[in-house]
C-alpha positions as CSV (number, residue, x, y, z in Angstrom):
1,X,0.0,0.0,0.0
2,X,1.1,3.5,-1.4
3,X,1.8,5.9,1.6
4,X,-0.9,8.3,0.7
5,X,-3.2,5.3,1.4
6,X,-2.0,5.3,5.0
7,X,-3.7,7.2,8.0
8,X,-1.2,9.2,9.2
9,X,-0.6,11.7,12.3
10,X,-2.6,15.2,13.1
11,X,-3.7,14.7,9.5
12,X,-5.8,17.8,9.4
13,X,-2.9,20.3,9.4
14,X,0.4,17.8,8.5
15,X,-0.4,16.4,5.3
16,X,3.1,14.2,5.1
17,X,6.3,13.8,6.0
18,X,9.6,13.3,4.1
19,X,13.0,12.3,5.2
20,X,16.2,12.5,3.0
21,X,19.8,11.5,3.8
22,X,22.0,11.9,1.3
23,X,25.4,9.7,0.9
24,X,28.2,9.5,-2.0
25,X,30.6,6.2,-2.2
26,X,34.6,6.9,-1.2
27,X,36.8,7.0,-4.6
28,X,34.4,8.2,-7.0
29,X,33.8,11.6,-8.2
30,X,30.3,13.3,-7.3
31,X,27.7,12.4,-10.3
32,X,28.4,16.5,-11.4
33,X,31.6,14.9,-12.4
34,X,31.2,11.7,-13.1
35,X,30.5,10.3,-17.0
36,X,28.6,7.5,-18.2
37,X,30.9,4.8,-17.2
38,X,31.5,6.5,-13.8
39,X,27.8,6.7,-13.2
40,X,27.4,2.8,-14.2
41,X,30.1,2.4,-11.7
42,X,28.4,3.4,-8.8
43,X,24.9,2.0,-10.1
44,X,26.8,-1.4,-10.2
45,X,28.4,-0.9,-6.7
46,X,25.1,-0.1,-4.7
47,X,22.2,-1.6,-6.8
48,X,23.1,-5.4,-5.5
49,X,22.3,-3.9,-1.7
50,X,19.4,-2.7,-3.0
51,X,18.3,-5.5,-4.9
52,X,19.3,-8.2,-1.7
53,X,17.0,-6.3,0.6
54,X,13.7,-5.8,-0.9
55,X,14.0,-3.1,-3.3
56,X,12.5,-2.8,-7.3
57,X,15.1,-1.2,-9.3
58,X,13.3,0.9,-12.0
59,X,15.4,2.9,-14.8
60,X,13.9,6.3,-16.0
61,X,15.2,5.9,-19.1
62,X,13.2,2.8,-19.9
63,X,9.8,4.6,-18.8
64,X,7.2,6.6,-21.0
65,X,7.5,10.6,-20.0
66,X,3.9,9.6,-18.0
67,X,5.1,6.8,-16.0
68,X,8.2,8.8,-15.1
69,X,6.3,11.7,-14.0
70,X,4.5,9.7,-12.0
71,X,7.0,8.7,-9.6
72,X,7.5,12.6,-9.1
73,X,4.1,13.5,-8.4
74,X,4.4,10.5,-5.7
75,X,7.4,12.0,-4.2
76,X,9.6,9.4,-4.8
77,X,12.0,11.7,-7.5
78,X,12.7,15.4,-8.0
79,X,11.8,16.3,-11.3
80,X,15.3,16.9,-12.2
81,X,16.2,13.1,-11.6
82,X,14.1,12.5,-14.5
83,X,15.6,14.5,-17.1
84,X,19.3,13.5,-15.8
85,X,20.9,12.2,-18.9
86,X,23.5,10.0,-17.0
87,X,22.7,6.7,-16.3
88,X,20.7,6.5,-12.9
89,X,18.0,4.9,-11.0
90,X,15.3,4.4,-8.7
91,X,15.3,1.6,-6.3
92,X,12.2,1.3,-4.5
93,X,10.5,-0.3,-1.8
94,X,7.0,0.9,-1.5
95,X,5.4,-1.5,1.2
96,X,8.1,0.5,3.5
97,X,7.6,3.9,2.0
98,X,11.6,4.2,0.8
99,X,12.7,5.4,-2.2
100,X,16.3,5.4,-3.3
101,X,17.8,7.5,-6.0
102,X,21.0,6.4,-7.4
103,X,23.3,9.5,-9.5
104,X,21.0,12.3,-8.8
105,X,22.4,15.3,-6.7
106,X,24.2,12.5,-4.4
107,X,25.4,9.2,-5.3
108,X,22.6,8.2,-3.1
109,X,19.6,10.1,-1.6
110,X,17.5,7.7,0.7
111,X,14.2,9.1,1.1
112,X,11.0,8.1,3.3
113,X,7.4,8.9,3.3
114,X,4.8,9.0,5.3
115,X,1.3,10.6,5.7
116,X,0.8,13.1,8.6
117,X,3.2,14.5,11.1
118,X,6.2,11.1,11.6
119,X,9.5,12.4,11.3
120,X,10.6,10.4,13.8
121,X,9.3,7.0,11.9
122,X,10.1,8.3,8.5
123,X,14.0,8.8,10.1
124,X,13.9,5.2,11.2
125,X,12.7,3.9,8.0
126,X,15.3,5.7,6.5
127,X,18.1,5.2,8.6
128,X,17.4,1.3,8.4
129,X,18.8,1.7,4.9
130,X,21.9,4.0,5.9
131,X,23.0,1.1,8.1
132,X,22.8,-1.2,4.7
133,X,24.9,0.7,2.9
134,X,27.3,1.5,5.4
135,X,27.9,-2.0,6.6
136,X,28.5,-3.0,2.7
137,X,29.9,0.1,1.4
138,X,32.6,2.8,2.0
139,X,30.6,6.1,2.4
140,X,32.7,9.3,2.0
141,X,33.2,10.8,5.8
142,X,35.6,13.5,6.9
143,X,35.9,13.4,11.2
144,X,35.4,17.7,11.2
145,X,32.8,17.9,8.0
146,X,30.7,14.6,8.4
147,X,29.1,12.8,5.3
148,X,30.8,15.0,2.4
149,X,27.6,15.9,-0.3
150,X,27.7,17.8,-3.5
151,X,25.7,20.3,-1.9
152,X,28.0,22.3,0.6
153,X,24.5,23.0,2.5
154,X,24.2,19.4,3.5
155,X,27.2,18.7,4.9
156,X,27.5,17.2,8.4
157,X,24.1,14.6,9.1
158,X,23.2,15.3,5.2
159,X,19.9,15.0,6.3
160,X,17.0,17.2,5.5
161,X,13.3,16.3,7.0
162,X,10.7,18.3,5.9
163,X,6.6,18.1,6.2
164,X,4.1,19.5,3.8
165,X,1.6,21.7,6.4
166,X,-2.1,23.0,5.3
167,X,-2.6,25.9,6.9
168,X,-5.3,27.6,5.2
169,X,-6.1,30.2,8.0
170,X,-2.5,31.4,8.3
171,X,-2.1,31.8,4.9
172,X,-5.2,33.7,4.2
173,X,-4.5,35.9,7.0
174,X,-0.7,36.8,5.8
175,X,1.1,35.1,8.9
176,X,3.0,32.9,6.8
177,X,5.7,35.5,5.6
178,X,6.2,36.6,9.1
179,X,6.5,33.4,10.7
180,X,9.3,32.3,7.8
181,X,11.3,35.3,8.4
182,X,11.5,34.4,12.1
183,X,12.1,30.7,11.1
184,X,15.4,31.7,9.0
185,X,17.2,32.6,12.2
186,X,16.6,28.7,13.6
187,X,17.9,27.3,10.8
188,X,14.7,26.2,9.0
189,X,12.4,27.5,6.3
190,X,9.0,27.5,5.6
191,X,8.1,28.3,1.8
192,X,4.7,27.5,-0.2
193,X,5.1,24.0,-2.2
194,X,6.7,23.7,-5.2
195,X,5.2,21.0,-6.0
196,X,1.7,22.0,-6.0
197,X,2.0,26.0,-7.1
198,X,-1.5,26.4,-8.0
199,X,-2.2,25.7,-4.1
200,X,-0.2,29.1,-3.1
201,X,-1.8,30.4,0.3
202,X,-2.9,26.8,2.1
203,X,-0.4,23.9,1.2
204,X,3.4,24.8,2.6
205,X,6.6,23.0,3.1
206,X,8.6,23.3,6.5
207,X,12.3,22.0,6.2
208,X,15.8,22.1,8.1
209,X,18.2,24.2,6.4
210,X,21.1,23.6,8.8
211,X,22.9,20.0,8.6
212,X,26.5,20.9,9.7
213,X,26.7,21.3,13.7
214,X,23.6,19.6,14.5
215,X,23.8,15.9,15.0
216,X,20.2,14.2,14.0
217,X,18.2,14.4,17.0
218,X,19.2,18.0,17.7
219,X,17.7,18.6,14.0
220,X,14.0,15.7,14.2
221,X,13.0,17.6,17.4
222,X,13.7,21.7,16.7
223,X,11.8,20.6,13.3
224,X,9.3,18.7,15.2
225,X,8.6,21.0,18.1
226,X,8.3,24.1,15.1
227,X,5.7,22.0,13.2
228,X,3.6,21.2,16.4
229,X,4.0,25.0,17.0
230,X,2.6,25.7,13.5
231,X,-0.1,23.2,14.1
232,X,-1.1,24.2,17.2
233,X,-1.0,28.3,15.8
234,X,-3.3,26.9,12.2
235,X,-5.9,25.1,15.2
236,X,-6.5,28.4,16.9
237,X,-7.0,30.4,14.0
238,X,-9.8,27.8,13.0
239,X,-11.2,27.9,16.7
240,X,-11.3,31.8,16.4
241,X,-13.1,32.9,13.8
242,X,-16.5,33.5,14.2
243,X,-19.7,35.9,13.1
244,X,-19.9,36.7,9.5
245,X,-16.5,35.5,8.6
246,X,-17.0,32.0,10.1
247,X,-20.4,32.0,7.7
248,X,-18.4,33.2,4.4
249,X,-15.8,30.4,5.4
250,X,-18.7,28.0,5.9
251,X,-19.9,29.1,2.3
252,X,-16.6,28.4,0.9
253,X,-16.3,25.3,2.3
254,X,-19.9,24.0,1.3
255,X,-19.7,25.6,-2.5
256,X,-16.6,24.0,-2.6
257,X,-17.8,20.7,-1.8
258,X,-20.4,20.9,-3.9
259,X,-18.1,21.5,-7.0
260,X,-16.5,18.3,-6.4
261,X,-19.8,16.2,-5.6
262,X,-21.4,17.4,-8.7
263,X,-18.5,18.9,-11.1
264,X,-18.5,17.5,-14.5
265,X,-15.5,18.3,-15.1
266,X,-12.2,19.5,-12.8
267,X,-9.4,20.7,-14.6
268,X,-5.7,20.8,-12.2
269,X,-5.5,24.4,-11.8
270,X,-8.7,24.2,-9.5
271,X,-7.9,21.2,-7.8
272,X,-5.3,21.5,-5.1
273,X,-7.5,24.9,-3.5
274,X,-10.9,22.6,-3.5
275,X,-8.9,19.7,-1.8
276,X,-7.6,22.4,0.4
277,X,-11.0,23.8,1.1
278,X,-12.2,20.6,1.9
279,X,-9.6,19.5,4.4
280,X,-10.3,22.9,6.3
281,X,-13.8,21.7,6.3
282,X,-13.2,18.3,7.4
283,X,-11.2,19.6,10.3
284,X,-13.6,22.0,11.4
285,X,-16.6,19.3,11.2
286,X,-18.1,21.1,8.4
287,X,-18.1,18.1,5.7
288,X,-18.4,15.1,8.2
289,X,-19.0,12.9,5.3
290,X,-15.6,13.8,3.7
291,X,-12.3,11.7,4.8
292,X,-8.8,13.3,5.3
293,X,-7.0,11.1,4.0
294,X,-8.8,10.4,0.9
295,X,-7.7,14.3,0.3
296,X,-4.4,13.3,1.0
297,X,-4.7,10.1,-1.3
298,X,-6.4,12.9,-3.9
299,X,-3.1,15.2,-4.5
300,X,-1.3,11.9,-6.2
301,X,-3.9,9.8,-7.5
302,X,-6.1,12.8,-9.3
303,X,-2.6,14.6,-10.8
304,X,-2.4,14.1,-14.2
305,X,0.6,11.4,-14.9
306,X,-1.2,9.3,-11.5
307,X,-4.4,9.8,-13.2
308,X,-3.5,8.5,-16.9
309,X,-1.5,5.6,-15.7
310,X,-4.4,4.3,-13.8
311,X,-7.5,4.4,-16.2
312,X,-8.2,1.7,-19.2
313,X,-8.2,3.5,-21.8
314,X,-5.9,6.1,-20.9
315,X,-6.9,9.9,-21.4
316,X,-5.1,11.4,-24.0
317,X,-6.3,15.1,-24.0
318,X,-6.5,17.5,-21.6
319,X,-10.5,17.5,-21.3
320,X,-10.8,13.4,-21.2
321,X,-8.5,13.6,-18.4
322,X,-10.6,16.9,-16.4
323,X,-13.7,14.1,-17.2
324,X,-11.7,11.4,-15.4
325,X,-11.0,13.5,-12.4
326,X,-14.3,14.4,-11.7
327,X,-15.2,10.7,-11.5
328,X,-11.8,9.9,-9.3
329,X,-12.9,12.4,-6.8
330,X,-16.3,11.7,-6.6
331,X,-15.6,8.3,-6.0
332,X,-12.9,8.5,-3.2
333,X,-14.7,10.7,-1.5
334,X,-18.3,10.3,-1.8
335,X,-18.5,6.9,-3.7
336,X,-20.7,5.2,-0.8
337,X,-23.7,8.1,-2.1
338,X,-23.3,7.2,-5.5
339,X,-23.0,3.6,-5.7
């Protein structure tokens, strides 16, 4: 099971939770420098660990432009690991939420993913596979720098942890700039996703900036104890408005809902803000019939390369695939009054 299938932690604000430690083999040139027999070099070197301990290699190469996309709209890939012309891979184990990349940034960038708040979990999950490689591999390791990366950034632990937040009542009210500003001097950031642009103002990323200094408890609880903060600030918001702009919420909310119960058609650009919408409404009791993590299922399964790869016939246009969305949504979230 996919982890946007999974129930996860405090689910109405944290939507998930990623954790990335990056490591690069002693001896061989980071992938900037390395060519294509370099690059086979270290695939050969790591993919047999992989391969012995549950993992499904997959080269991009070898996939359709959909299917690759795919994997990025899951999180498992940047978007830039899919246009990397040097030979590379994914190896991934998807029953334990890891994904490796082999010759993206990093030699290796272990990543884990979970619904809701679990940075703690996702670490573990991830760190299981650090011990794997180290125990079967040299990792490059200075005793002053730590785990040396490409990135100068991510020197040290050469782990970044981040979670994806809604915080629809922040956002609207213009918080969110302040409360990154004063999140720059701690070492972290708070910026809206990248990955979803069109939901600007509700969906946002929290991450560690700092890797160097920090060992990887000291960063999993300042991240942890800003996110409940953030949580904790988005719940009160909620609790406080009331009067007329509680009922033009409400109407938000309801119209909202209605688009996605009846709407014909749903093209992306609307999406994310309706899914966003709705989550603020599930958490405020507004649309009790509405799950939240069929929302969180929603932003992968209803994105277009998801959404092609799993209908028979695929859509091919734009408008065959704003029909099929429609139908996705209506049936993951309300498919018990329509069947």
């Amino acid at each position: 099971m996919s982890w946007y299938h999974i129930p996860g932690n405090q689910q109405d604000v944290a939507v998930f939770t990623r954790i990335t430690i990056a490591r690069n083999l002693s001896g061989h040139p980071f992938p900037s420098r390395l060519d294509a027999a370099g690059a086979r070099a270290v695939l050969e070197a790591v993919g047999g660990v992989f391969e012995r301990n549950g993992f499904t290699r997959t080269d991009p190469g070898t996939l359709s432009r959909t299917a690759a996309e795919a994997l990025a709209e899951k999180r498992y890939v940047s978007p830039r690991f899919i246009a990397e012309s040097l030979p590379h891979a994914l190896f991934l184990n998807e029953p334990c939420n890891l994904a490796v990349t082999v010759c993206e940034d990093d030699h290796i960038r272990i990543r884990c993913i979970l619904s809701g708040l679990a940075l703690k979990d996702a670490y573990e999950g991830a760190g299981r596979v650090e011990t794997l490689l180290d125990s079967a591999l040299e990792l490059a390791f200075d005793e002053k720098l730590g785990y040396l990366t490409a990135n100068p950034t991510e020197l040290g632990t050469a782990l970044r942890g981040s979670v994806t937040v809604c915080l629809p009542m922040l956002g609207g009210a213009g918080r969110v700039e302040a409360l990154s500003r004063s999140l720059e001097q701690t070492g972290l950031c708070l910026r809206g996703s990248t990955v979803d642009p069109v939901a600007a103002g509700w969906l946002y990323r929290i991450y560690n900036r700092t890797t160097l200094g920090q060992t990887e408890e000291e960063v999993l609880n300042a991240l942890e104890g800003t996110v409940q903060h953030l949580i904790e600030a988005e719940r009160q918001a909620r609790e406080g408005i009331s009067g007329t702009e509680r009922e033009k919420l409400t109407d938000r909310i309801l119209r909202a809902e209605g688009i996605l119960r009846h709407a014909h058609m749903i093209p992306i650009s609307e999406l994310p803000s309706l899914l966003g919408l709705m989550r603020l409404g599930a958490a405020m009791g507004l649309t009790p019939a509405v799950k939240v993590e069929a929302l969180t299922a929603l932003l992968v399964e209803a994105m277009p390369a998801t959404l092609t790869l799993g209908a028979e016939p695929p859509p091919v246009t734009d408008a065959q695939r704003e029909l099929l969305r429609a139908k996705v949504v209506r049936d993951r979230l309300f498919g018990a009054e329509y069947g």
